[in-house]
N, C-alpha and C positions, 0 to 999 in steps of 0.2 A: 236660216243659215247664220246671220248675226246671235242669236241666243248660242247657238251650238258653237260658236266660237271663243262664246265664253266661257262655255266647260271647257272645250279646248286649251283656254288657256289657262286655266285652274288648274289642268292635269301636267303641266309642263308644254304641249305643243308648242314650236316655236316660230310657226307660219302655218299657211295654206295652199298650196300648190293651185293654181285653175281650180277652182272652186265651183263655174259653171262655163258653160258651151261657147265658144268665141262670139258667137251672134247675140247671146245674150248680154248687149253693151248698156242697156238702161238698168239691167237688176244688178249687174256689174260693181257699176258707180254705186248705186243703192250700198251694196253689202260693202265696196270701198267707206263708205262713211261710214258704216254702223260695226265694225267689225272689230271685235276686239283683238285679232292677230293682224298680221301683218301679211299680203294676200300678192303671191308673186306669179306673174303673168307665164303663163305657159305657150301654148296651143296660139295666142293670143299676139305671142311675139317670136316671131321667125326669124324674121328676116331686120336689116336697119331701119327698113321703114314703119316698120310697125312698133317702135320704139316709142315714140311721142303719143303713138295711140293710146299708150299704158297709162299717162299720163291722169291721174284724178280716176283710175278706174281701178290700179292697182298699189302698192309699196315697192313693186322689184318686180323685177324681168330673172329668169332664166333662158337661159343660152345656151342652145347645143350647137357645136360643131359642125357636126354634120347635116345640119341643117339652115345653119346662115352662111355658112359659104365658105369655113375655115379660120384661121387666125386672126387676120386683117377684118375682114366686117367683124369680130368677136371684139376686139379691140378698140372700132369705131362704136361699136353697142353698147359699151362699157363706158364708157367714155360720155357716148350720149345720155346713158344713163345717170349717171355720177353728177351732172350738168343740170338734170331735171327732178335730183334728189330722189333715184330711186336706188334701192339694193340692187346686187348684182350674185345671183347665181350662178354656176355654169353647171350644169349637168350632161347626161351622154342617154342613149342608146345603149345596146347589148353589141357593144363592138370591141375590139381588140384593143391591146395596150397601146399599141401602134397611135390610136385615135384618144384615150386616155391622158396618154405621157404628152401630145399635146395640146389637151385640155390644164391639162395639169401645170405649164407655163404660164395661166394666168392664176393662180391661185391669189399670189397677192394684190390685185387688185377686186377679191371678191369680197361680199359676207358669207355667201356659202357655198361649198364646193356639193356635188353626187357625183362622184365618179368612182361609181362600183360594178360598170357595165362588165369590163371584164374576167369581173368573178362569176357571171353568168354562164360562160363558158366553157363548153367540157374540157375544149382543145385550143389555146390562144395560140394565136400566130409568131407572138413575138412577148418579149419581157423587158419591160418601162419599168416606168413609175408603179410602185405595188399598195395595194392597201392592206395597211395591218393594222389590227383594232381600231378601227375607226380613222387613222391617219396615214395619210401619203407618205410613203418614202421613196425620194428620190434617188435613183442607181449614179454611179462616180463616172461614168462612161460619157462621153461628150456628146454636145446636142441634147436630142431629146433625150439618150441615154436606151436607146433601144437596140437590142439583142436579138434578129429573128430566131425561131425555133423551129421553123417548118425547111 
């Protein structure tokens, strides 16, 4: 996996998402050291307390939403992260703008954002924050800036 990184990174890639299985914590560290990209915790890191686990096994955490708990632990995750020198992602699920537009509150405290979940869908619920060519834009509408549609 370290060799294929570094074609990886010769081709442009500019990380590695979970690279292998949560349980695999010793090959983990292994490919942390030898890794010529930068290797950000997925599957890995859920929740706040699995924050420090990342620690010497990965570069960055991402962070969904709906899966730590909402804003507040997303916030404390960041935070902790930032504290123990790791990047900060936040990405999503195939869910609605609703869930997007407030992922999309933390943008400035990230390195990188994925929140394209609700392009995935046929029918969204509601109309946030939109992505267009590759970047967020934010709607004028206060708050999150969300508009239901159902």
């Amino acid at each position: 996996a370290a060799a294929l990184s570094t074609e990886m990174a010769q081709q442009g890639v500019e990380f590695i998402e979970q690279p292998l299985p949560p349980e695999a914590r010793e090959a983990q560290a292994e490919l942390f050291r030898n890794s010529a990209l930068p290797l950000i915790a997925d599957e890995n890191c859920v929740g706040e307390a699995d924050v420090l686990q990342c620690v010497d096994h990965f570069h960055g955490i991402n962070i969904k939403l709906c899966k730590c708990g909402g804003l507040t632990p997303a916030r404390r995750m960041i935070a902790a992260a930032h504290d123990h020198g790791l990047k900060v992602m936040v990405g999503c699920m195939t869910e609605s703008s609703v869930g997007i537009s407030a992922a999309a509150q933390l943008t400035p405290l990230l390195d990188y954002a994925d929140l394209d979940g609700a392009v995935l869908l046929a029918k969204d619920a509601a109309e946030g924050v939109q992505l267009h060519e590759g970047k967020l834009t934010f709607p004028d509408e206060p708050g999150l800036g969300i508009r239901t549609l159902l």
